[in-house]
C-alpha positions as CSV (number, residue, x, y, z in Angstrom):
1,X,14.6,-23.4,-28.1
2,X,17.7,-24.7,-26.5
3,X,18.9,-28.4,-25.4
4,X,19.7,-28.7,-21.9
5,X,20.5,-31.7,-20.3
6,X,22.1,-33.9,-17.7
7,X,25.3,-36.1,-17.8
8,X,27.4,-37.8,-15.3
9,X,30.7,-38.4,-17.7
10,X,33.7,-37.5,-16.8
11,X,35.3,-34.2,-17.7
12,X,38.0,-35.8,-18.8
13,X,36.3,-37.5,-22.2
14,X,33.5,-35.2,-22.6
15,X,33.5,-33.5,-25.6
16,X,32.4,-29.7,-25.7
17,X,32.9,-26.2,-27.3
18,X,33.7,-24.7,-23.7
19,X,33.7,-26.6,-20.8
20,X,32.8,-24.1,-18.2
21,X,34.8,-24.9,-14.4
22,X,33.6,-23.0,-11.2
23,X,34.8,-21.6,-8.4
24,X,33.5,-19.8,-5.3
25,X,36.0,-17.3,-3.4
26,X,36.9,-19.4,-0.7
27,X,37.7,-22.0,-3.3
28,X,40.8,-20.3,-4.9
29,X,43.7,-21.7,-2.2
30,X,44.7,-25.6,-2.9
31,X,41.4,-26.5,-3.7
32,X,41.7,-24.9,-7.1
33,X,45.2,-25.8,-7.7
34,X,44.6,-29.2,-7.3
35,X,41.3,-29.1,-9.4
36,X,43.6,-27.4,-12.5
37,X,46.8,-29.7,-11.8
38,X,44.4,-33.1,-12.0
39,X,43.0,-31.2,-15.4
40,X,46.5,-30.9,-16.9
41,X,46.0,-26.8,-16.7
42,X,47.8,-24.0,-15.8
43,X,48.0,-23.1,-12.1
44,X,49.1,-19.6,-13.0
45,X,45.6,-18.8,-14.4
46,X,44.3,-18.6,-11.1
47,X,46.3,-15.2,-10.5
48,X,44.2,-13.7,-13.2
49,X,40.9,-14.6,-11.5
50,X,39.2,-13.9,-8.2
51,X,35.8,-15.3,-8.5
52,X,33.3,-13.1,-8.3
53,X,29.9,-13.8,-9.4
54,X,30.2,-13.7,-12.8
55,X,33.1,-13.2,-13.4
56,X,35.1,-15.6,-16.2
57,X,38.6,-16.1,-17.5
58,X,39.1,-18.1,-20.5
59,X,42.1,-20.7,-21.1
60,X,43.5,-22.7,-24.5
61,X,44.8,-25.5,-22.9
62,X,47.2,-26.6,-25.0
63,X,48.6,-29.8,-23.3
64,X,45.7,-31.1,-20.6
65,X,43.5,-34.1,-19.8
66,X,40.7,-32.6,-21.6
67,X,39.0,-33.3,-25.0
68,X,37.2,-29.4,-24.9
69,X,38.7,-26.8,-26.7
70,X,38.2,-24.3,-24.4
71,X,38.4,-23.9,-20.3
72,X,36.0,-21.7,-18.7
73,X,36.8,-20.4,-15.2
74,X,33.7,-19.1,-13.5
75,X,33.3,-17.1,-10.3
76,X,30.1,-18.0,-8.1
77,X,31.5,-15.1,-5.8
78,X,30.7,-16.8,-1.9
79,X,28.3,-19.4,-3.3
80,X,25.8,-18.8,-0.9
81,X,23.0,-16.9,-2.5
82,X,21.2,-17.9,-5.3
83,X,21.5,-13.9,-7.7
84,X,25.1,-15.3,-7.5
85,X,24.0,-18.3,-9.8
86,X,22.1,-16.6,-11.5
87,X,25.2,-14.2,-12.5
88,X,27.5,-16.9,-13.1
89,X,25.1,-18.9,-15.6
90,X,24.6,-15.3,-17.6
91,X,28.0,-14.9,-17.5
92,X,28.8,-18.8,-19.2
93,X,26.1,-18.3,-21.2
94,X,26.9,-15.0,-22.6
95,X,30.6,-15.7,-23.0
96,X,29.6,-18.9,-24.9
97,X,27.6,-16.7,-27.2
98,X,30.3,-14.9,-27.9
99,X,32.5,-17.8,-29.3
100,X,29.6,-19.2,-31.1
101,X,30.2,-22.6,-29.2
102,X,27.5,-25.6,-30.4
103,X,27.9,-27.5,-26.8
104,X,28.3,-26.2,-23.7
105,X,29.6,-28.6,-20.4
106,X,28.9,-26.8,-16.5
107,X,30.2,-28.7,-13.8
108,X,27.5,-29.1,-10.9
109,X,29.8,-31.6,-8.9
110,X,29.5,-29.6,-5.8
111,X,25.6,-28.8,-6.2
112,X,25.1,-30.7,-3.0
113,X,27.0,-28.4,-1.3
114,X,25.8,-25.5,-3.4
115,X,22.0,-26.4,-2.6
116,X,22.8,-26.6,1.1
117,X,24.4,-23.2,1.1
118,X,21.8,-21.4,-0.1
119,X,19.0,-23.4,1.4
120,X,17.4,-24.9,-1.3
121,X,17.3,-28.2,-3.0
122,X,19.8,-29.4,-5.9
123,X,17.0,-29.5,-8.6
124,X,15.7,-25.8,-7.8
125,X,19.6,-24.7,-8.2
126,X,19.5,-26.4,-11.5
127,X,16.5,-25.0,-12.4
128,X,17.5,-21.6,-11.4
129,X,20.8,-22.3,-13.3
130,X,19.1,-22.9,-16.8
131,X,16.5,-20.7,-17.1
132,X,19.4,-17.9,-16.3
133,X,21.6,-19.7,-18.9
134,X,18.5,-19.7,-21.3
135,X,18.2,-15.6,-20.7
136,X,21.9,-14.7,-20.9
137,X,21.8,-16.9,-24.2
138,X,18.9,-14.8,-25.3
139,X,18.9,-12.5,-29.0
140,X,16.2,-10.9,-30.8
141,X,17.3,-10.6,-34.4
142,X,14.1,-11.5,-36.1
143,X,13.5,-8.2,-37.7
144,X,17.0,-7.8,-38.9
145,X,17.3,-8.3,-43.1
146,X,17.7,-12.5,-44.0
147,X,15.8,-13.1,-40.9
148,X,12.1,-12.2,-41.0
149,X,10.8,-15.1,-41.5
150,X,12.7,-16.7,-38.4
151,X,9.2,-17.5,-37.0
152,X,8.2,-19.8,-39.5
153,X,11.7,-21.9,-39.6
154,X,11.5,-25.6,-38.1
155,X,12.3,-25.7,-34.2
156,X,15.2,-27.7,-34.9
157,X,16.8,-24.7,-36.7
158,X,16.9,-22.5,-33.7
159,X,18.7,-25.0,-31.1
160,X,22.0,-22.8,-31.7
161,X,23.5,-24.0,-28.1
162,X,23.0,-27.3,-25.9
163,X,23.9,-27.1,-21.9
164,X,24.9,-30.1,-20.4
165,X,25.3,-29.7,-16.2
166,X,28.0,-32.6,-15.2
167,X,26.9,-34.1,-12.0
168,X,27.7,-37.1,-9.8
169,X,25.8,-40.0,-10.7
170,X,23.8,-39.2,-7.1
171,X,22.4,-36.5,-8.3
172,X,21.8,-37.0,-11.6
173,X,17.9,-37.6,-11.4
174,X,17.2,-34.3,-9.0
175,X,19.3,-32.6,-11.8
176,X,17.5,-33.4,-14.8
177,X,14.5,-32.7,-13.5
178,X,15.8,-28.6,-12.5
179,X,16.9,-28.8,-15.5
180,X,13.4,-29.7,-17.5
181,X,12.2,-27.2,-15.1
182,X,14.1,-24.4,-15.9
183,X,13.7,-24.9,-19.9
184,X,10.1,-24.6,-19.6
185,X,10.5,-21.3,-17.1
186,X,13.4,-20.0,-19.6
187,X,11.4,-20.5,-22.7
188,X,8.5,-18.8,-21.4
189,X,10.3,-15.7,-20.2
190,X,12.0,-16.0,-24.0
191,X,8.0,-15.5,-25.1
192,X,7.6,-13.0,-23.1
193,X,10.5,-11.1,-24.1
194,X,10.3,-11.4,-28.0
195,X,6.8,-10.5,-27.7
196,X,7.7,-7.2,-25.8
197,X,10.7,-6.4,-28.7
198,X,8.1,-6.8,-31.4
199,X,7.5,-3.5,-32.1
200,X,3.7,-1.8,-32.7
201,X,4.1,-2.4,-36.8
202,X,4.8,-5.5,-36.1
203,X,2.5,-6.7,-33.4
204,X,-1.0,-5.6,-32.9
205,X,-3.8,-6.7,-30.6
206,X,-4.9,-9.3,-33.1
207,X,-0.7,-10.0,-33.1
208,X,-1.0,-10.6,-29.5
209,X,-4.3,-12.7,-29.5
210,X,-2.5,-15.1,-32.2
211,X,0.5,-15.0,-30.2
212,X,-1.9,-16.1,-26.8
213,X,-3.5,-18.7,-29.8
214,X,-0.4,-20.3,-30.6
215,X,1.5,-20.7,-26.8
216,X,-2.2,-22.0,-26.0
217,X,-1.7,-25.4,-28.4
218,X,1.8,-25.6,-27.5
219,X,1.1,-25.9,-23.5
220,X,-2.6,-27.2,-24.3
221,X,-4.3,-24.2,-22.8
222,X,-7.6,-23.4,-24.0
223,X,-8.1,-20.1,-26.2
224,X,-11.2,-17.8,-26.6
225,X,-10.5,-14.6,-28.1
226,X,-13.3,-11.7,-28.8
227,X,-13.2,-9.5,-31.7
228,X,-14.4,-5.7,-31.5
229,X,-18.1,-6.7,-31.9
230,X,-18.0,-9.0,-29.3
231,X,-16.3,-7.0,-27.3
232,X,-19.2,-4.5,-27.8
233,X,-21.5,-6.8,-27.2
234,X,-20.1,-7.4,-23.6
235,X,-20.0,-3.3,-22.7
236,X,-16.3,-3.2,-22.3
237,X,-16.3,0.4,-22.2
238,X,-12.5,1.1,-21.1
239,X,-11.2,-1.0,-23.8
240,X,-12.9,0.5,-26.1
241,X,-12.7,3.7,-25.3
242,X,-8.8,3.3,-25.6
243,X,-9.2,2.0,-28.9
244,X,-11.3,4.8,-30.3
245,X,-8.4,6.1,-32.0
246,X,-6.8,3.3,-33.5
247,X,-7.3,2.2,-37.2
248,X,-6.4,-1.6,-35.6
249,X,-9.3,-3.0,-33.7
250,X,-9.0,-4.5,-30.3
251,X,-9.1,-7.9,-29.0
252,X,-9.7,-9.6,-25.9
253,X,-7.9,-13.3,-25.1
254,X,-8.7,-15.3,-22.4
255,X,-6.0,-18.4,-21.7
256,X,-7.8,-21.2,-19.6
257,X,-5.3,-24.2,-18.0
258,X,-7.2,-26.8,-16.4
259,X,-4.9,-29.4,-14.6
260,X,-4.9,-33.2,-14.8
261,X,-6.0,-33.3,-10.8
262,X,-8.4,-31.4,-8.8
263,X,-7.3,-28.0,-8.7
264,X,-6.4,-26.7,-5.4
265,X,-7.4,-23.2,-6.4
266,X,-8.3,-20.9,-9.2
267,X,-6.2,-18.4,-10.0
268,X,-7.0,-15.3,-13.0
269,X,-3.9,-13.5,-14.2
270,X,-4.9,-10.1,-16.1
271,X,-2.1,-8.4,-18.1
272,X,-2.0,-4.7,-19.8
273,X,-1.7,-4.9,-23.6
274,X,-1.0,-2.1,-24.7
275,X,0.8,-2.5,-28.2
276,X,1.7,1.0,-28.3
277,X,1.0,3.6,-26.5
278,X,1.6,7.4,-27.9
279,X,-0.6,9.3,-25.0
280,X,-3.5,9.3,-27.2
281,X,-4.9,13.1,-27.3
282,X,-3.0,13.6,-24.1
283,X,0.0,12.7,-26.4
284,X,3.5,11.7,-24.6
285,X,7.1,13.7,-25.3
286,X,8.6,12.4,-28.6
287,X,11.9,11.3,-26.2
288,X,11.7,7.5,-25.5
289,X,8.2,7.2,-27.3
290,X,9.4,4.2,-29.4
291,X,10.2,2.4,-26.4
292,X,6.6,2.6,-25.7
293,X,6.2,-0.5,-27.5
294,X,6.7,-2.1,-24.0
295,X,3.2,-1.2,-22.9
296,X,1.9,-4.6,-23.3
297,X,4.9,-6.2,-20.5
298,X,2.1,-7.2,-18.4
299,X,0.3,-9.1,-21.3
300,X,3.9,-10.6,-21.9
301,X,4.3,-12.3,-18.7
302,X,0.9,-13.6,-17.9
303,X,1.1,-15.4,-21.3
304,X,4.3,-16.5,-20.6
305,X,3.8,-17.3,-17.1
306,X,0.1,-19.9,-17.9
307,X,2.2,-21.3,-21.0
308,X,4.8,-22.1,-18.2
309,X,2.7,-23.2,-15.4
310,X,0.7,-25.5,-18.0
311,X,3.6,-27.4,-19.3
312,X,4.9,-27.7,-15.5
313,X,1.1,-29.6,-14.9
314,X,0.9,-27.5,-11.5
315,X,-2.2,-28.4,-9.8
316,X,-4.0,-24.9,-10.0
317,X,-6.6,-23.8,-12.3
318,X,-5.2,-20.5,-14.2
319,X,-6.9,-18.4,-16.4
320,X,-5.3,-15.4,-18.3
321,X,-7.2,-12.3,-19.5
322,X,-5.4,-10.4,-21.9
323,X,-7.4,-6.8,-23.1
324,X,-5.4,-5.4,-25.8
325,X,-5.4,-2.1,-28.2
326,X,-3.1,0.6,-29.4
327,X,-3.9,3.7,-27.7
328,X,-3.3,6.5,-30.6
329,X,-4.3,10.1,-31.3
330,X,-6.9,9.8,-34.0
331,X,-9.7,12.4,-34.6
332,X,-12.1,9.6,-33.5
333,X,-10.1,9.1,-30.4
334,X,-11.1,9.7,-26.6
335,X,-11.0,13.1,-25.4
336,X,-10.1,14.4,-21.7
337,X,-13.8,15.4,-19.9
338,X,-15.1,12.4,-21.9
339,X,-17.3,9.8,-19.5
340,X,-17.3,6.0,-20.4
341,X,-19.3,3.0,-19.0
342,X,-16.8,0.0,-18.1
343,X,-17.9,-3.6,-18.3
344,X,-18.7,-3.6,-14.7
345,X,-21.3,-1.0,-15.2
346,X,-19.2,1.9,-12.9
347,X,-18.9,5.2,-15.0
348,X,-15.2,6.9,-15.3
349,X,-14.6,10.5,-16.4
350,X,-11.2,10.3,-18.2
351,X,-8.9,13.3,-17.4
352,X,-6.1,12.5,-19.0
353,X,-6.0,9.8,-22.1
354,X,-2.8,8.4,-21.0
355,X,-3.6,7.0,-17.8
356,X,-5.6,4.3,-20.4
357,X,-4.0,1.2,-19.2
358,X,-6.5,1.1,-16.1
359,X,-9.1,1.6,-18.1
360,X,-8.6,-1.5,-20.0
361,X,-7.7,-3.6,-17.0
362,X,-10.7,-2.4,-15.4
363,X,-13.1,-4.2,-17.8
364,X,-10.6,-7.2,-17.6
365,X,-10.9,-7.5,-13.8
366,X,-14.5,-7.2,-14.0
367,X,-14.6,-10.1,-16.1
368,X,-12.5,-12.2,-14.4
369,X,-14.2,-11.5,-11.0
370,X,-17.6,-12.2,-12.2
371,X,-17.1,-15.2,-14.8
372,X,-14.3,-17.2,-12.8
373,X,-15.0,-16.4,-9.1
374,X,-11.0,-16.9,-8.8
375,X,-9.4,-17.5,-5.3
376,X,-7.0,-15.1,-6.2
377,X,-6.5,-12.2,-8.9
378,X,-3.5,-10.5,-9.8
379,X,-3.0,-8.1,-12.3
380,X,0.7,-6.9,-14.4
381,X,1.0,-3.8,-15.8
382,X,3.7,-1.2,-17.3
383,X,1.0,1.2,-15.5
384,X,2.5,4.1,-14.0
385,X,5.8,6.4,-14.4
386,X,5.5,7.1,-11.1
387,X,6.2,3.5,-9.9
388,X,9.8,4.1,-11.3
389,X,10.5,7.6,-10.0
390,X,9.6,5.9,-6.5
391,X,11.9,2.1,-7.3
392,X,14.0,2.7,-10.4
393,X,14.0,0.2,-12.9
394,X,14.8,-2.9,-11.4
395,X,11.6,-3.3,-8.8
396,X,8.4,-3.6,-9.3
397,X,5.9,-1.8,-7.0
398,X,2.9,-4.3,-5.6
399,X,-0.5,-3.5,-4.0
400,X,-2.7,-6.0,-2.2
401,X,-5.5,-6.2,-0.3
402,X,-4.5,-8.7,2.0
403,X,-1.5,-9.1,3.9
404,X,-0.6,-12.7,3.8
405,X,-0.8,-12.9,0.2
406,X,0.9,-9.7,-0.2
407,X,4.1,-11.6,2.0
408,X,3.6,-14.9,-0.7
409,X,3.9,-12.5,-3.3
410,X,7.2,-11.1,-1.8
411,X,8.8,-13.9,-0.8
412,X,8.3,-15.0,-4.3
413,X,9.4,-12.3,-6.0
414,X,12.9,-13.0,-3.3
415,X,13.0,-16.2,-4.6
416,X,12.8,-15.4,-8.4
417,X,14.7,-12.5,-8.3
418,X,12.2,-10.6,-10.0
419,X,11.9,-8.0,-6.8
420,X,8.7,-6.2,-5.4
421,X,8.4,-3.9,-2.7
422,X,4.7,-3.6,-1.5
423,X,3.1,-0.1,-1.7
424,X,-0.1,1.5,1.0
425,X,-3.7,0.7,-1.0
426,X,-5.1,3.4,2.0
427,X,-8.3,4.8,1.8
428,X,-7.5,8.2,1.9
429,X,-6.1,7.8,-1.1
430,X,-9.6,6.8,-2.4
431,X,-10.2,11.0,-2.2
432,X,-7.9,11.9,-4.9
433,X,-9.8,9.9,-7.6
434,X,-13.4,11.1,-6.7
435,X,-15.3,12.5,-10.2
436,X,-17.7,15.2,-9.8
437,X,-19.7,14.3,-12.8
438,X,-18.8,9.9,-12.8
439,X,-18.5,7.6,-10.3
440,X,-14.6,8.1,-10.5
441,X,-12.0,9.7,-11.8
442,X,-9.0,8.3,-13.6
443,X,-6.0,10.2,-12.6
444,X,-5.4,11.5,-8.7
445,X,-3.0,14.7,-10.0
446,X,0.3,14.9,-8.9
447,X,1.2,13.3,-6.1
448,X,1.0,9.4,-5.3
449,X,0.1,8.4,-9.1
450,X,1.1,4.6,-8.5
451,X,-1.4,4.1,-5.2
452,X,-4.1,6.4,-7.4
453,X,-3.8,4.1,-10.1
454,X,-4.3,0.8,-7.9
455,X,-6.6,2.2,-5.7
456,X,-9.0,3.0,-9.6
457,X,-8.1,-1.1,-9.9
458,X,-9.5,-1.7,-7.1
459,X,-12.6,-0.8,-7.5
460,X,-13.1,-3.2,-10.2
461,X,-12.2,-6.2,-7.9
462,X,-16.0,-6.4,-6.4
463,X,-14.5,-7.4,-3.2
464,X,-12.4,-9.9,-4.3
465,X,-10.2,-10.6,-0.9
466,X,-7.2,-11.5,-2.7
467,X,-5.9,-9.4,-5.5
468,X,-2.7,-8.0,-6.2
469,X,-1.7,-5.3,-8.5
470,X,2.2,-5.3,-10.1
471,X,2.9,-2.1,-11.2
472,X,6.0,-3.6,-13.7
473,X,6.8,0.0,-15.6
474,X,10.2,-0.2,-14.2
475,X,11.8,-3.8,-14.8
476,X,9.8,-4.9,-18.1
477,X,12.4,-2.6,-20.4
478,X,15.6,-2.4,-20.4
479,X,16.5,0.8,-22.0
480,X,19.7,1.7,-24.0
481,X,22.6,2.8,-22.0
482,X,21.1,0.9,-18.7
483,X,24.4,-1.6,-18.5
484,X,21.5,-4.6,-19.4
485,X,20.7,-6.5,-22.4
486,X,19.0,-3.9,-24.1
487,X,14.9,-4.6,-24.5
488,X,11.8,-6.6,-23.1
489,X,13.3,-8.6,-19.9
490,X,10.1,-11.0,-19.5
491,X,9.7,-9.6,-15.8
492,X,7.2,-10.9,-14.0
493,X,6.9,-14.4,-15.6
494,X,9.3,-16.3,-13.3
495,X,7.9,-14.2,-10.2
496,X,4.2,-15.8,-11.1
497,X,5.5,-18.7,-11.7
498,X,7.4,-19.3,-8.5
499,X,3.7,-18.1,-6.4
500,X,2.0,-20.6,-8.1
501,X,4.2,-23.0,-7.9
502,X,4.5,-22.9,-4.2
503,X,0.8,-22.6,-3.8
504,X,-0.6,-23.9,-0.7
């Protein structure tokens, strides 16, 4: 947890570890002179730096009007698009990592101006400003000798950094409320992301479940969560089918935020958990395996994202379905040829064991379809390979069955920065997952494996008119060597959250 807030002191007599001071690129010319000079800092700096988002240049002052330590410059490149805040507050925050600073000072003097460039409102920018400061702060250490039992330390021990954005006294209230904003969105990501590094020995479906448990009495969700004969006792075929092989049973969580008014719609969020997944009997290459951990992004975010959306008190009524297993190759396990019976009653010859997520999400949208009769339905998932061969690792590929939704959905995903590009759902492509002995098939071969896998989800939707599937593979991991922070990235929790937020 981190301590952000809002101050309008002057630079001169606030105290700080780094006092961070930002430019854009058509501020470098007397503008920044003068700002340095009135500082009591050295004009000559300024040769060394050219702004660009992100970019920083750190100063000692020995001899200036300032009670910090350390000056900051920051670049916000040409100021006018909100990835170059973003940037800029990962930059700061990552550079104030670095010196293992206790307080942190960011002047938002010129947010006014900042907002109006980009076309937003001053307390979005701040919002946008600290949950990116929260995730360029971020470290997963837990599992590293002295610090396993991090979890069960006080809250108060792991406030390591506190952000304070200086602002005119104007906008001091639009401020602090961005800022409360963007801790909630920033935390949630945070869950999302530590829950993705947990590896499988460390986090099992009943790991996950708890996990759900506990961010459901810290938001004041409600929790039900069904054990293996419960979960038998529904006919959940596909999830436990996956699970066949797995000496740790399965669970299956279901998050439910009502709101303190009248909901102006119900919205189900279904996420892929996956704890591990080897391949099962269709087992997967040994390369990049332990990064298979990531299977369970799409759980990940739609936990994050209702924890998030709860705390905000938006006016929607959310509920998050969470199936979750390990999908190993035990002698029990699932076999290709085999035919199962999903929750919804549809049978599914399995060709290939690794292609199991869908099979667990189909029982889940089943579920959510026929108990919630939701307005809307979307689904995450680290589903498909095939998703990244066709975006790389830094979009997420989207399906929907109706086209305004499907351009909410994008804009949102604009706004966020967490990018999708919308994929065809056409019915032709219904043909290449027709089973000659079930009622389908859950592979399509070789070609088009991200619109074969949707188009198997959709046929759990009973006809819901607005669903959307988020085929995450790509941008939940960041892998070694990628240029990122390495690990889970949280995706898809500030893209939900921005949709429902907006919600009309």
């Amino acid at each position: 947890m981190m301590k952000v807030t809002a101050t309008k002191s002057s630079l001169k007599t606030v105290r700080c570890g780094l006092l961070a001071i930002p430019f854009a690129t058509g501020d470098l010319g007397k503008e920044a002179r003068n700002t340095l000079e009135a500082f009591g800092l050295e004009t000559q700096a300024l040769k060394d730096f050219k702004a660009k988002a992100g970019e920083a240049l750190l100063l000692y002052p020995s001899d200036s009007k300032l009670k910090s330590r350390r000056v900051l410059l920051v670049g916000l490149g040409e100021a006018d698009d909100i990835s170059e805040f973003r940037k800029a507050a990962r930059a700061l925050a990552a550079r104030a990592k670095s010196l293992e600073v206790g307080t942190v000072v960011f002047d938002c003097s010129a947010i006014p101006s900042w907002a109006k460039a980009v076309g937003e409102k001053a307390a979005f920018l701040a919002e946008v400003f600290t949950e990116a400061f929260i995730a360029g702060s971020y470290v997963f250490d837990r599992l590293k000798s002295g610090k396993l039992d991090k979890e069960k330390k006080k809250e108060k021990d792991a406030v390591s950094v506190e952000l304070k954005l200086r602002v005119n006294a104007g906008n001091l209230k639009d401020v602090k409320e961005g800022a409360r904003r963007g801790s909630i969105v920033g935390e949630a990501v945070s869950l999302a992301r530590d829950l993705v590094n947990l590896p499988g020995s460390h986090l099992t479906a009943e790991g996950i479940a708890e996990a759900a448990r506990r961010s459901a009495r810290k938001s004041g969700c409600t929790a039900t969560i069904f054990d293996r004969k419960q979960i038998e006792k529904m006919g959940m075929g596909g999830l436990l089918a996956v699970n066949k092989g797995s000496h740790n049973p399965p669970t299956f969580t279901v998050l439910e935020y009502e709101p303190p008014v009248k909901p102006v719609a119900t919205v189900a969020l279904v996420g892929k958990g996956v704890t591990f997944d080897s391949g099962g009997i269709s087992i997967k290459p040994s390369q990049g395996m332990d990064e298979m951990k990531c299977d369970m992004g799409g759980a990940a975010a739609v936990i994050g994202a209702i924890e998030a959306v709860a705390r905000l008190e938006l006016p929607l009524r959310v509920i998050t379905l969470v199936p979750a297993t390990d999908n190993m190759p035990d002698g029990s396990a699932q076999t290709p040829g085999d035919v199962i019976t999903t929750y919804s009653g549809i049978t599914v010859e399995v060709g290939n064991t690794d292609a199991e997520g869908r099979l667990i999400l189909a029982d889940a949208l089943a579920y959510a379809v026929k108990h919630y009769k939701p307005d809307a339905v979307i689904d995450l998932a680290t589903l498909t390979g095939a998703c990244i061969v066709a975006l790389g690792y830094s979009v997420a590929g989207f399906f929907s069955n109706d086209d305004q939704f499907a351009g909410k959905i994008y804009e949102a995903g604009q706004r966020s920065g967490e990018k999708v590009w919308r994929m065809p759902l056409w019915e032709e492509y219904a043909e290449l997952i027709k089973s000659e002995v079930a009622d389908v098939h859950n592979t399509g071969g070789k070609g088009a494996g991200t619109v074969t896998a949707a188009k198997f989800l959709e046929k759990f939707t009973d006809g819901q008119e607005n669903w959307a599937h988020i085929d995450i593979a790509g941008p939940a991991f960041s892998s070694k060597g990628t240029g990122g922070s390495y690990g889970g990235t949280g995706f898809g929790v500030r893209l939900l959250v921005d949709l429902l937020s907006g919600w009309e």
